[in-house]
N, C-alpha and C positions, 0 to 999 in steps of 0.2 A: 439574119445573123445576130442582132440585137435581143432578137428576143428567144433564139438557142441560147446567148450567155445569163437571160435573166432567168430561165430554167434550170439551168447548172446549177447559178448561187440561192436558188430556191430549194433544191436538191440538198444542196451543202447544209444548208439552215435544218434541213428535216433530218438530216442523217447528226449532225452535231446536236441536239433535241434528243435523239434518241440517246445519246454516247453519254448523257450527262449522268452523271450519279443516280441512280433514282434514290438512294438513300434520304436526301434534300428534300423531294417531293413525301415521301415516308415519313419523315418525320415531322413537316409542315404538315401533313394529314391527321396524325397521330395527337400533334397536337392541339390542331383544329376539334379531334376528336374525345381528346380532354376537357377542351375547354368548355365544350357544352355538356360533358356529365354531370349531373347533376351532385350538388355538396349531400356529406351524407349526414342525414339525422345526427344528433347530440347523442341519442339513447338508443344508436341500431348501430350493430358489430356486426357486419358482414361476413362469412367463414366460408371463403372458395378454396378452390384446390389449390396448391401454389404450381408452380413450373419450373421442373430444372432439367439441367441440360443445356447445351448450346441452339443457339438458331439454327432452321436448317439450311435458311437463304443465305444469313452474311456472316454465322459462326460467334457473335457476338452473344456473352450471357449477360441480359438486363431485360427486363420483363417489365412492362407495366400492365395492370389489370384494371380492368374496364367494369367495375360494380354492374352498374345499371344495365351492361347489355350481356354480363356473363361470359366475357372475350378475357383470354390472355395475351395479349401484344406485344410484337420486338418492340423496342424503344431506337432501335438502329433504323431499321429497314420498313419496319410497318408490317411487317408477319404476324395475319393472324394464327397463333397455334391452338389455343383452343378456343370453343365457342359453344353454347348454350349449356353453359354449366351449373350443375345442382347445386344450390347454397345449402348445407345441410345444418343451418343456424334457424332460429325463432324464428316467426313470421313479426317480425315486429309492427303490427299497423294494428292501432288502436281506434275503437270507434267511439270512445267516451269525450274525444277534446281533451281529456289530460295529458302530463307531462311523461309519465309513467304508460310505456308500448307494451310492458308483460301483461302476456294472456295465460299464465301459467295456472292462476290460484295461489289458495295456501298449499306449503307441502304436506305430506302426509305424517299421522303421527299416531303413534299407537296405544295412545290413552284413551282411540275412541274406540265403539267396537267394531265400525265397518273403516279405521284409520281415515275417518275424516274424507275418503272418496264419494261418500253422495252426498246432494243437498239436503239443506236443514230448515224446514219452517220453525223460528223461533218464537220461543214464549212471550219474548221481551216486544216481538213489535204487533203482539195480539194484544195486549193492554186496550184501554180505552185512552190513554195518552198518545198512545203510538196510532190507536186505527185515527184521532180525530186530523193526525201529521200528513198521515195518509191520505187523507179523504176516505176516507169511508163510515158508512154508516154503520148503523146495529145490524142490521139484518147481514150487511156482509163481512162483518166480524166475525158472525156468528157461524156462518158459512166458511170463514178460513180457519178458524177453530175448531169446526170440523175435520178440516181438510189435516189440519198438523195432527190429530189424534189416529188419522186413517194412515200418515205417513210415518208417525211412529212405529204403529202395529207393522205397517210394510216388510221395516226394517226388523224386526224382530220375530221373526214368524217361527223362524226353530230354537231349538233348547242352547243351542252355544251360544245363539245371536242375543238372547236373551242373559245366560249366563254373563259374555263378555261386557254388556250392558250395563249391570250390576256392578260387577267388580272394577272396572274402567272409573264408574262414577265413587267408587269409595275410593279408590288411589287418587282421583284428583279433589276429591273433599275432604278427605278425613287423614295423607299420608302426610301434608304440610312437608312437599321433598321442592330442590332445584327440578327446573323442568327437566334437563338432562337425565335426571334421575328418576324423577316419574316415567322418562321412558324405558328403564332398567326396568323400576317396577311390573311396569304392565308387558315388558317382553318376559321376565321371570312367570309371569302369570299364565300369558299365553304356553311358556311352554311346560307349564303345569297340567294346565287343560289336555295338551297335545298328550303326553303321559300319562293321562285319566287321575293325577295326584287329587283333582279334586274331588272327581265320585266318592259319595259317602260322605262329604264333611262339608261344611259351610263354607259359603262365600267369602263371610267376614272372616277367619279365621286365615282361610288360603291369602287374602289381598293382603292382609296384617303382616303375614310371616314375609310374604314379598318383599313389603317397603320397608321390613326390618332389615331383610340381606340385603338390598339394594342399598340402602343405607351403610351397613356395614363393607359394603363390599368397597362403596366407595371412599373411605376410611373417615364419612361422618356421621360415627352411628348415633342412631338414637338407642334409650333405654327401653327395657322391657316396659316400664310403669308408664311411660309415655304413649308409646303404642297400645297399652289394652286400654288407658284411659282416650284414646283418640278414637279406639273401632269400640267400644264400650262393650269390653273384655276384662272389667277389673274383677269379675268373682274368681273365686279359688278356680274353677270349672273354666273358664275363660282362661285362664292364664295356664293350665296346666295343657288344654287345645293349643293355644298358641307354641308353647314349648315344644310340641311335640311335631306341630306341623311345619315349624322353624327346622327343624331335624331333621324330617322327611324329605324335606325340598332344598336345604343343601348338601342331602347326602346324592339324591337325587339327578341334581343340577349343577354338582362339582364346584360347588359355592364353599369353600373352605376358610376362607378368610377369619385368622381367630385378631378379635378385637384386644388391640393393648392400651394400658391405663393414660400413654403420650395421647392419645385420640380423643380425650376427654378433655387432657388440660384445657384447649384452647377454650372450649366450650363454656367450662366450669368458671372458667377466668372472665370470659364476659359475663358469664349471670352474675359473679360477686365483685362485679366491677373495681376492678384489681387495675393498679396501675401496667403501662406497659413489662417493667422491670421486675415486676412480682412473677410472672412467665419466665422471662430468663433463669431464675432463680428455681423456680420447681422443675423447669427442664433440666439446670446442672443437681440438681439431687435423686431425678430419675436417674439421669446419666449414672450417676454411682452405685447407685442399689437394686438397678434392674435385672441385674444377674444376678443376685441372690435366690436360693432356693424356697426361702422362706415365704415369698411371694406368690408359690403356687397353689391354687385352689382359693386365693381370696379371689374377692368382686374387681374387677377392672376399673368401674367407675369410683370404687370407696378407695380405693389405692391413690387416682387422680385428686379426691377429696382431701387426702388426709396430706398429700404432697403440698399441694396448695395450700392447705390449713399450716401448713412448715415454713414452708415460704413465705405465708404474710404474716408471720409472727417474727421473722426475721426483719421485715419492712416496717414504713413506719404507718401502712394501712392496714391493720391486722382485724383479723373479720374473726365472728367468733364461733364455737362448735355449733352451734344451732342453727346459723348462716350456712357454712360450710355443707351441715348435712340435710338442708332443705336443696342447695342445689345439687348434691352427687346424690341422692336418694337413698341413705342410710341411717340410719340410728345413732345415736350420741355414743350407742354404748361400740358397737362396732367401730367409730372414732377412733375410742379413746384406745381399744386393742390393737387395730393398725396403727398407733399413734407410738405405741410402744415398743411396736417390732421396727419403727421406722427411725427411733429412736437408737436401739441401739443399733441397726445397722449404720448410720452415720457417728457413731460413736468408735465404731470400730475402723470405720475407714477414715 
């Protein structure tokens, strides 16, 4: 009899065990099952799927996710709903010991001609400086200076590889632009090339007209006289190619941007190291005579000159015609004739 009754209340204990919530046990599991995930790197973003929608066990929406084993988990009940999931983030694990997990590289840029995607044996760590850093001897200097002349040629084996080669290294020697801007250049270039603009005509000429419109385009133009003095273009012959191929490639390439003589003040104002308020003061006198008629068909940059030369004549740093026209690039005599029409239009207004 005794021990029918201790079978009973044995019974009773298993059946109340089962009756108990399991949610308690779920969530002591859950966050037993936290607590050994491992913390994550300073420099790794993990990017799993998220999970919406309710549970399908106890209808509750709150999800924890599990990094390290790729689970998304109720935080109610302990439902796993998903499991071995693709992280479609970087591999961040780095094998150098540094702090820095990108394995990306540099990114790509179009001032080189293969945009910077192959490797580069450079010039710099063939030195005799550099081989002694390295440890190595003469004989296998000699030997990897080899090897950079063979990797050059690699790279360059057809006429465009060759061409872009060329023209990539005078945009980034000789156009003196923001890098943002040298990438205008050499994307203008590129699609020069793709439009055969450059068959028949030179290198130097097609890259020159480039970083002029890229320049302009970006409303900080440089001058004619800078640019043939930069691609060393100043004979009459030079400069009359450049003209012409400046024409061909933004009629070409839908480059229309006409440069106005506001584009120059800023410029002009640093070279003649003009106080801030000498600016203020030639931008209110463009402001008043830039609609006049009279202004059409002169130079842009002698316009900005001769505003300027107004302006710090009214200040008390007044700079003088030979100053003025060493930085806008004109003649004393062209000066003094805008000086006259600028003249009387502020006279009359």
């Amino acid at each position: 009899m005794l021990f029918t009754i201790q079978l009973g209340v044995d019974k009773m204990k298993e059946e109340t065990a089962k009756n108990i919530n399991p949610s308690s046990k779920a969530k002591k599991y859950s966050k037993k099952r936290n607590a050994i995930s491992p913390t994550p790197r300073p420099s790794m973003v993990r990017n799993t799927e998220s999970m919406s929608g309710s549970c399908k066990i106890c209808g509750v929406v709150s999800w924890d996710t599990d990094n390290s084993r790729g689970e998304i988990i109720c935080s109610e009940c302990g439902y796993v709903a998903e499991q071995n999931m693709i992280d479609p983030g970087a591999e961040w694990v780095n094998h150098s010991g540094g702090e820095d997990r990108s394995r990306v590289g540099a990114p790509t840029t179009l001032t080189l001609s293969d945009k910077g995607l192959s490797t580069e044996i450079r010039r710099s760590d063939l030195t005799s400086g550099a081989a002694r850093r390295h440890g190595m001897n003469s004989k296998g200097l000699k030997e990897w200076r080899r090897r950079q002349i063979l990797d050059q040629r690699s790279k360059t084996r057809d006429s465009r590889a060759r061409n872009l080669a060329t023209a990539m290294q005078f945009i980034r020697d000789r156009g003196d632009l923001p890098p943002q801007i040298e990438q205008e250049a050499a994307s203008l270039y590129r699609h020069s090339v793709d439009r055969g603009l450059v068959t028949g005509r030179s290198i130097r000429g097609v890259t020159a007209a480039c970083v002029y419109i890229a320049a302009r385009e970006a409303k900080i133009p440089r001058q004619l006289e800078q640019i043939t003095k930069a691609f060393d273009m100043e004979s009459d012959i030079g400069q009359k190619e450049l003209k012409r191929t400046i024409r061909l490639v933004a009629r070409n390439l839908g480059t229309h941007h006409i440069t106005g003589p506001e584009e120059y003040l800023e410029k002009f104002h640093s070279d003649l190291n003009l106080p801030p308020y000498v600016l203020g003061i030639a931008r209110e006198i463009w402001s008043t005579v830039k609609d006049d008629l009279e202004w059409q068909g002169k130079k842009p940059s002698g316009i900005a000159g001769v505003i300027l030369y107004k302006a710090s004549q009214k200040s008390s740093s007044k700079r003088t015609q030979n100053e003025v026209c060493k930085a806008s690039g004109i003649s004393e005599v062209t000066l003094r004739g805008l000086l006259k029409i600028l003249n009387r239009l502020t006279e009359n207004n």
